[in-house]
Each structure stands twice: as C-alpha cells, then as structure tokens.
KOLKOLKE-279548 format. One record per residue: residue in three letters; z, x, y of N, C-alpha, C in turn. Coordinates in steps of 0.1 Angstrom, whole numbers, plus 5000, padded with zeros to 4 digits. Example, Ala and Ser with C-alpha at 12.3 -4.5 7.8 and 13.67 -1.06 7.14 Angstrom:
ALA507851324943507851234955507851324967/SER507151284978507151374989507951295000/
***
This chain:
UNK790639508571789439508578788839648578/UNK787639668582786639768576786039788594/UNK786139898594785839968611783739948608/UNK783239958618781539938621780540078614/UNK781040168609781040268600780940238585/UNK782140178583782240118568781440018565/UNK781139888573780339798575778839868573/UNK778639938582777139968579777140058565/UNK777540108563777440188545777740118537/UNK778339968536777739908525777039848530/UNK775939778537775339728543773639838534/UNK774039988543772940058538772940048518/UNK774140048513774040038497773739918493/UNK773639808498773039668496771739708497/UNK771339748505769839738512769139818499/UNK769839948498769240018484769539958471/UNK770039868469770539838451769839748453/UNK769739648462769539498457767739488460/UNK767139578472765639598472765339468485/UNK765839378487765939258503766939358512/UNK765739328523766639328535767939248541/UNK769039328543770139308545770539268559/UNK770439178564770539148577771939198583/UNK771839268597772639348605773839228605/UNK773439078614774539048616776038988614/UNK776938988621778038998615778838868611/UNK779238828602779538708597781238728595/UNK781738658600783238578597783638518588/UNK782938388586783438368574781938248571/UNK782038188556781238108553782037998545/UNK781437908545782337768537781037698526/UNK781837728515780637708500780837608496/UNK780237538491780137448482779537448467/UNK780037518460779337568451778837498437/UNK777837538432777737438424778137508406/UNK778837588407779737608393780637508392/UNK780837468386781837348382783437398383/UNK783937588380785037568382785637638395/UNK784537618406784737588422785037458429/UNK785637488437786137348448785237418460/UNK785337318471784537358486785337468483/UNK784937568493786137678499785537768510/UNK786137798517786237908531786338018524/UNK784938108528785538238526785738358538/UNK786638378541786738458557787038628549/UNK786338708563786738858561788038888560/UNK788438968554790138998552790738868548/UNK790538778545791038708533790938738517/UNK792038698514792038728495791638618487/UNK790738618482790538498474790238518457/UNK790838408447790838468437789538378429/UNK789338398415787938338406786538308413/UNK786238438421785138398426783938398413/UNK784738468399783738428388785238408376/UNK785038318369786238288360787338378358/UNK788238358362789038498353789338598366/UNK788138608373788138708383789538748393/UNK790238868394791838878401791338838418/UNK792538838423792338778442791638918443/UNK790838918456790339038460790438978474/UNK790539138484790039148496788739128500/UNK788338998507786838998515786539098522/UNK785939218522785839328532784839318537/UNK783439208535782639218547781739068539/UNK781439018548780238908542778438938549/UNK777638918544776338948549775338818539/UNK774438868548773138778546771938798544/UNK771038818532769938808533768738708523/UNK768538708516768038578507768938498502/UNK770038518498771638458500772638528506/UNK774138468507774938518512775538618498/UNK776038718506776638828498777938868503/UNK778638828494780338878495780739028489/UNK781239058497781939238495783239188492/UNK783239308486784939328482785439478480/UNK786439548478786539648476785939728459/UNK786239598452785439638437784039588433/UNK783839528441782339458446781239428456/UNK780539538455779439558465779839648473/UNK781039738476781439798487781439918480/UNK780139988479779740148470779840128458/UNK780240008450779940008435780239868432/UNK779539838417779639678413778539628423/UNK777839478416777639428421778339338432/UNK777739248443778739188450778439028444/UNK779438988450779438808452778138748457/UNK777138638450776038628460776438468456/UNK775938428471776538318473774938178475/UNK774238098472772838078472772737988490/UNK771937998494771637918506772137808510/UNK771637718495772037578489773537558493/UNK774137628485775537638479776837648495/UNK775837698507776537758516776237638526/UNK777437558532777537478543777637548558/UNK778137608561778637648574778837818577/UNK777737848582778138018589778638008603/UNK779938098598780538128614780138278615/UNK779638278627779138488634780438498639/UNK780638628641781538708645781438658665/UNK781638618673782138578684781038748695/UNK781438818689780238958696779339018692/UNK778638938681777739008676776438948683/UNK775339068676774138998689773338918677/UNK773138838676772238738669770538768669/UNK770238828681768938848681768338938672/UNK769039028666769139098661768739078641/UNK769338968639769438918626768038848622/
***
C-alpha cells in the first residue's frame, strides 16, 4: 500500500502525461468486464496482484486505482512515475467501490 503522499504524486504525474483531469477520489477496488476476449469478469482491488492485464503481462502490485474519462490502474511499473498505466473504459467497468473515508464531494 502507498501512504497519501505517494497517491497524490502519481495522481499529479497522471494529471501531467495523460492532459484529463484526474479525479482526487479514492477507489478500492473496481470489477471489469472487459471486452478483450483474453479477460474473464475480474476484481481489481488496491494491493492486490493481478497478472495479464495485457497478454503476456507478469502479476503486478495494484498501487492505486483512479478515475477520470476511464478508470486508470497503477502499478509499480505502470503509471506510478513511469510507463503508461492500465486504462480501464467506463463501458468495461461494472462496480466502483470508494475507499469507506474518502470525501466524495470532492470527485
């Protein structure tokens, strides 16, 4: 897990690479349904390791999920200060869980 420091600095390096606003709040986990053919449904939660998020791809650590024209998965080799991240399409995404303290109003 990644302390509220680390979260906002990739947050700020989203905001600069990708040119959309990166919405503050804080997501748990998301459940996709993706329409690549070699995905199944799947949960993706923070600090979970999940592997082939693109063919081939090794397990990585989820280190933060965020939201702005799609969802966007961090990892330590993706999106968290280099690489692009995981983007996950609106469509594609069934279920956002927020973090239990985060302020919603905000997002």
């Amino acid at each position: 897990m990644i302390d509220d420091d680390e979260r906002e600095r990739i947050r700020a390096y989203l905001n600069a690479t990708s040119k959309v606003p990166v919405k503050p709040a804080r997501i748990r986990a998301i459940t996709v349904n993706p329409s690549y053919r070699w995905m199944s449904m799947l949960r993706i939660e923070v600090g979970g390791r999940y592997r082939d998020f693109e063919p081939g791809a090794p397990a990585e650590e989820v280190l933060a999920i965020f939201e702005s024209a799609s969802f966007i998965v961090c990892t330590k080799t993706r999106g968290a200060g280099s690489g692009a991240p995981y983007y996950f399409s609106r469509e594609d995404v069934r279920r956002v869980e927020y973090e239990p303290a985060s302020d919603q109003a905000d997002s």
